[in-house]
N, C-alpha and C positions, 0 to 999 in steps of 0.2 A: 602879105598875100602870097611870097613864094615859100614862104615857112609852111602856110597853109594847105598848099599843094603838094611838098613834100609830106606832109601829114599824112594826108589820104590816101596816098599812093603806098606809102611804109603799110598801112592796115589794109588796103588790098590786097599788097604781099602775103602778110601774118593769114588774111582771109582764105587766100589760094595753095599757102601753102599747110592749112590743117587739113588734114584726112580723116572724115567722118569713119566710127568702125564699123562694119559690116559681118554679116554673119546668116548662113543659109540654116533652116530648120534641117534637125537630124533626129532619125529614130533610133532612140538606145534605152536600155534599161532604165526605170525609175521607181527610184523609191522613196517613199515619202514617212519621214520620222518625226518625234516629237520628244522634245528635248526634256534631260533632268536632270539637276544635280545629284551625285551618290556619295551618299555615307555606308560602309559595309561594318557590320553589326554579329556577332555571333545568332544563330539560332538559338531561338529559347530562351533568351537570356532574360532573369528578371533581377528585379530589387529586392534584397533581401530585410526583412521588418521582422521586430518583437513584439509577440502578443501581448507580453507584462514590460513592463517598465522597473525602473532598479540601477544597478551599479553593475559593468562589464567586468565579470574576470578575469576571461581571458579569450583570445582570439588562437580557436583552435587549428588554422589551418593559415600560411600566408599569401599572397596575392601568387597568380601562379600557380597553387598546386590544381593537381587532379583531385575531383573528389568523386564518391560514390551517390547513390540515392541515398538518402536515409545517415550519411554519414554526419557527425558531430562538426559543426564549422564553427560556434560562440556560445559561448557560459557567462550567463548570467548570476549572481550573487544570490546561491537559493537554500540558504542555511534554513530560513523559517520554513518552506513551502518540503524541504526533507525529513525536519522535527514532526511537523504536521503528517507527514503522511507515516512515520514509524510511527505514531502515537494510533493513528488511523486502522497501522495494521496489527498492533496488538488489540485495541479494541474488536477488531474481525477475530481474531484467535479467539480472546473469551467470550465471543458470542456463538462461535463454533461449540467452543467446550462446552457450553450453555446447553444446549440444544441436539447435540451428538454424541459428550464425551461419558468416560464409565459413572462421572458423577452428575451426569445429567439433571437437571431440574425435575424435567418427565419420568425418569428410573424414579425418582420416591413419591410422585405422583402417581405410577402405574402399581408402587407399593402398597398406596393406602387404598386404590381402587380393590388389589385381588385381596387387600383384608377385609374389604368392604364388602366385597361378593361375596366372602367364605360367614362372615356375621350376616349376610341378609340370607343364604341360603341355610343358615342354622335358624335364623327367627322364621325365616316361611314355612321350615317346617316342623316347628312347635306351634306355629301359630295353626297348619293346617292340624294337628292331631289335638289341638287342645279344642279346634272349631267342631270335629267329630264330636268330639266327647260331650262337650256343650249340645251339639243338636240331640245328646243320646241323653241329657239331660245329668249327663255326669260331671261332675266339677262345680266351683263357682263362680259365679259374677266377673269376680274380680279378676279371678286367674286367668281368665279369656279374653278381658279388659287388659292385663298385662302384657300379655302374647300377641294380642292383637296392635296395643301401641309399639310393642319393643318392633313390631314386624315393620308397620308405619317408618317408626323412624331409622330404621337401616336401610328401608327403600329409600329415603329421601336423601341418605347420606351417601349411600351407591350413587344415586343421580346428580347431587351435588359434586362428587368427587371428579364423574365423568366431564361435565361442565367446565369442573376446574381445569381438566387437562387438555380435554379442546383449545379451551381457552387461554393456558399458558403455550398450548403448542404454537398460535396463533400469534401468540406476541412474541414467542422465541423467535418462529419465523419471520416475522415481520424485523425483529432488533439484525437479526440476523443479515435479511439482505439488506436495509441501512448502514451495518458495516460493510457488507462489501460494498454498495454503492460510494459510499466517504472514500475508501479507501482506494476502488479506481480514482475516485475525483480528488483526492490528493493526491494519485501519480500522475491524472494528469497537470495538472498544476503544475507540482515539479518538471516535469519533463518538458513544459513550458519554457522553464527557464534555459534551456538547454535548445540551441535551435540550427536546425540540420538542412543539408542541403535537400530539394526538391527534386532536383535530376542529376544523371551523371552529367560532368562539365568539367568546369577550369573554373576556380575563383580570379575574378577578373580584378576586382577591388574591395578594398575596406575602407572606411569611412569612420571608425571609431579606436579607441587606447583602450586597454585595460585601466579601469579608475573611472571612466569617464561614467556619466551618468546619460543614460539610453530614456526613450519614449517609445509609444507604439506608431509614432507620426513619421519621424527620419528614418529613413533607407541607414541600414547598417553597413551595407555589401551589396558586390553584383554577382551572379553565375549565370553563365552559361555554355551553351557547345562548345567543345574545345577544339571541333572537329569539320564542324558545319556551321557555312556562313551563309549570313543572306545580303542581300542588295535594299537598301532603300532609298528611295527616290522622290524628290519631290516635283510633282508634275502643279504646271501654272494650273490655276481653274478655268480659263478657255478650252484649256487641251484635254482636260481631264475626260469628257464623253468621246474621246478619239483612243481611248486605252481599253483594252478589252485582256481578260485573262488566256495565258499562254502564246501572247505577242511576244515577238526573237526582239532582247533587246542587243545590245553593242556598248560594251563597258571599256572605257578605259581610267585606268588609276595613273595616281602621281607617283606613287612607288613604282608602276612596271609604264614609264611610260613609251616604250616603242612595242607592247601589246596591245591588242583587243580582245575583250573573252564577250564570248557568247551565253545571253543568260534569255530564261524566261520567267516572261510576270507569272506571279505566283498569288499574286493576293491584292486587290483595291482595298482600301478602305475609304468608307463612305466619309466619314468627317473631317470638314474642311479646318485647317488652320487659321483661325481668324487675325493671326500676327502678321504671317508671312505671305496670307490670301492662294495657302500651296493643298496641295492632296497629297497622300502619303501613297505610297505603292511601290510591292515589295516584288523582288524578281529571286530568280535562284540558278547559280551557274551550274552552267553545261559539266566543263570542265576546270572547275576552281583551283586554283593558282595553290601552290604548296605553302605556302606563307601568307598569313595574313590575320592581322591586327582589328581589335576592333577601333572605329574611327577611319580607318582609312578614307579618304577622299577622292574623288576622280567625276567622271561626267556620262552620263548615258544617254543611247538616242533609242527609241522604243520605235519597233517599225512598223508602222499602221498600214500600207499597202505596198504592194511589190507588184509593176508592170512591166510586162515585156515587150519591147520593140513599138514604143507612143513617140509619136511626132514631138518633140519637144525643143524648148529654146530656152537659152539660158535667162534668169529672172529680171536681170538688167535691160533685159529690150521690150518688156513690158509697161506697157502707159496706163495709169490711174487703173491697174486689176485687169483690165479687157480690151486692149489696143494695142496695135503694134505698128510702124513706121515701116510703109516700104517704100521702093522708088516708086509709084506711081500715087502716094500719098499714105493716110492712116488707113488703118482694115478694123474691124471691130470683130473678136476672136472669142471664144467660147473655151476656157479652159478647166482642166481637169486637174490633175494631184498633181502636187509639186513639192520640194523640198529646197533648203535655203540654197541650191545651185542654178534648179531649172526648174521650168514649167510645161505639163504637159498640156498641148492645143489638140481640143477635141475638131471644133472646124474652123475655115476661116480663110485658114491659109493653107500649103501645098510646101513640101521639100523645097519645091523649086522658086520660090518667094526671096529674093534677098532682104532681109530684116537691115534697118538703119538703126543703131543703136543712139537713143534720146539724148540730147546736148543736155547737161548738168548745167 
């Protein structure tokens, strides 16, 4: 029993002598953000893919460099698709020759025409003075029967001839633009195999050997900006309708970490990540840091409202969302924006309320 009594008394002691904390409401700034993790990414930057498939010759350009638009960065093995198109463009030359040159098709076709015109305008008119003399009852039968057919058929040969050269013009022109058609379409084929950057940039990576055998499926390479980055961020999907475009976000990276740079959202995208259950959303610094890698990693808080001068307490003396602890018992509080420090109390309570901070 006196064991007993010392007992009780020991935890009345431990009881009088813990000091509950306390804490008066105070109006100060608040602002309320919403958190993401960052990966920083070049601008622009894509995957580089082959239209044809084949065997890599060579990789024109190495991780690292600068390149231009339009400049050569990988060659593929394109001995057939080069044969193909010089065969392409001598057949375009002799369909030119064909059709344009001094031995043209047409030049002895327009030959036989102006001998054809010069024998129909000599039978039309024998045929007409032999038709006189006939109605004047001079001559015979026959002779007007002769002059008459010869005239017939150098009409017909005239108008045949003409037909013919319509109609050869017609198929010159036709062979003609067929060659040129083949012949852009076997440069572009070849040029196919040859495949150049998209924008000015930085080749970021390469992914394949010379020797190796390429598809139109696998990423060859990366490029982009060499100059301009952007932020991406994956925001949870609770938070995601609390982000709006041109929200100030607050970055900081593991490479600069006793910095903050100031960036804004630049871009939502709608489609959710069904692995990570995240939204993608892309920001763009203020003032971007002199160096920087793509991959970098660091953490950002996107600030969704910014108040001035709200009654606020910090989040630890709030009970189940809307309660708070004072000396005179619980109060049931109505609050507003808050962030993972404090909470703002729209009513409820008064500055002058001292808050009991909830036993754990």
């Amino acid at each position: 029993m006196r064991y007993l009594n010392i007992s009780v008394l020991f935890l009345l002691f431990l009881s009088c002598g813990e000091k509950q904390e306390k804490v008066l409401p105070q109006k100060s700034q608040l602002i309320s953000s919403v958190y993401a993790s960052v990966t920083i990414q070049p601008d622009s930057i894509y995957q580089v893919y082959a239209v044809v498939a084949g065997i890599l010759d060579d990789n024109l350009v190495e991780e690292g460099d600068l390149v231009k638009k339009g400049d050569a960065i990988l060659q593929i093995n394109n001995r057939t698709p080069v044969l193909n198109s010089e065969n392409a463009y001598l057949t375009l030359q002799q369909s030119k020759e064909n059709f344009q040159g001094s031995a043209a098709i047409l030049k002895s076709i327009e030959d036989d025409i102006y001998a054809a015109e010069l024998k129909f305008n000599n039978d039309s008119i024998n045929f007409a003075r032999q038709k006189r003399l006939w109605e004047q009852n001079i001559g015979s039968k026959a002779e007007f029967d002769n002059q008459k057919l010869a005239y017939e058929l150098s009409k017909n040969q005239l108008n045949q001839q003409r037909s013919n050269y319509t109609r050869t013009k017609n198929d010159l022109e036709t062979a003609l633009q067929q060659a040129k058609n083949s012949y852009s379409s076997s440069k572009i084929t070849a040029e196919d195999y040859t495949i150049n950057s998209k924008i000015n940039g930085k080749v970021y990576a390469l992914f394949k050997e010379p020797g190796e055998l390429i598809n139109t499926l696998e990423p060859l390479g990366a490029i982009g900006s060499a100059t301009h980055f952007k932020i991406e961020m994956l925001i949870d999907e609770v938070d995601i309708i609390k982000i709006k475009m041109g929200q100030t976000t607050l970055v900081t990276l593991d490479a600069y970490p006793t910095e903050v740079f100031t960036a804004t959202v630049s871009k939502i995208y709608p489609q959710k990540d069904e692995t990570s259950q995240t939204f993608k959303v892309d920001a763009i610094f203020e003032n971007q840091p002199k160096v920087l890698y793509p991959g970098l990693a660091g953490e950002g808080n996107i600030v969704i409202s910014k108040k001035e001068d709200v009654l606020t307490i910090p989040r630890t003396y709030l009970i189940d969302g809307n309660k708070v602890m004072t000396e005179d018992g619980t109060v049931t509080v109505e609050v507003g924006a808050e962030n993972l420090q404090r909470v703002e109390i729209i009513s409820g309570i008064t500055e002058n309320d001292l808050l009991l901070k909830p036993v754990e």
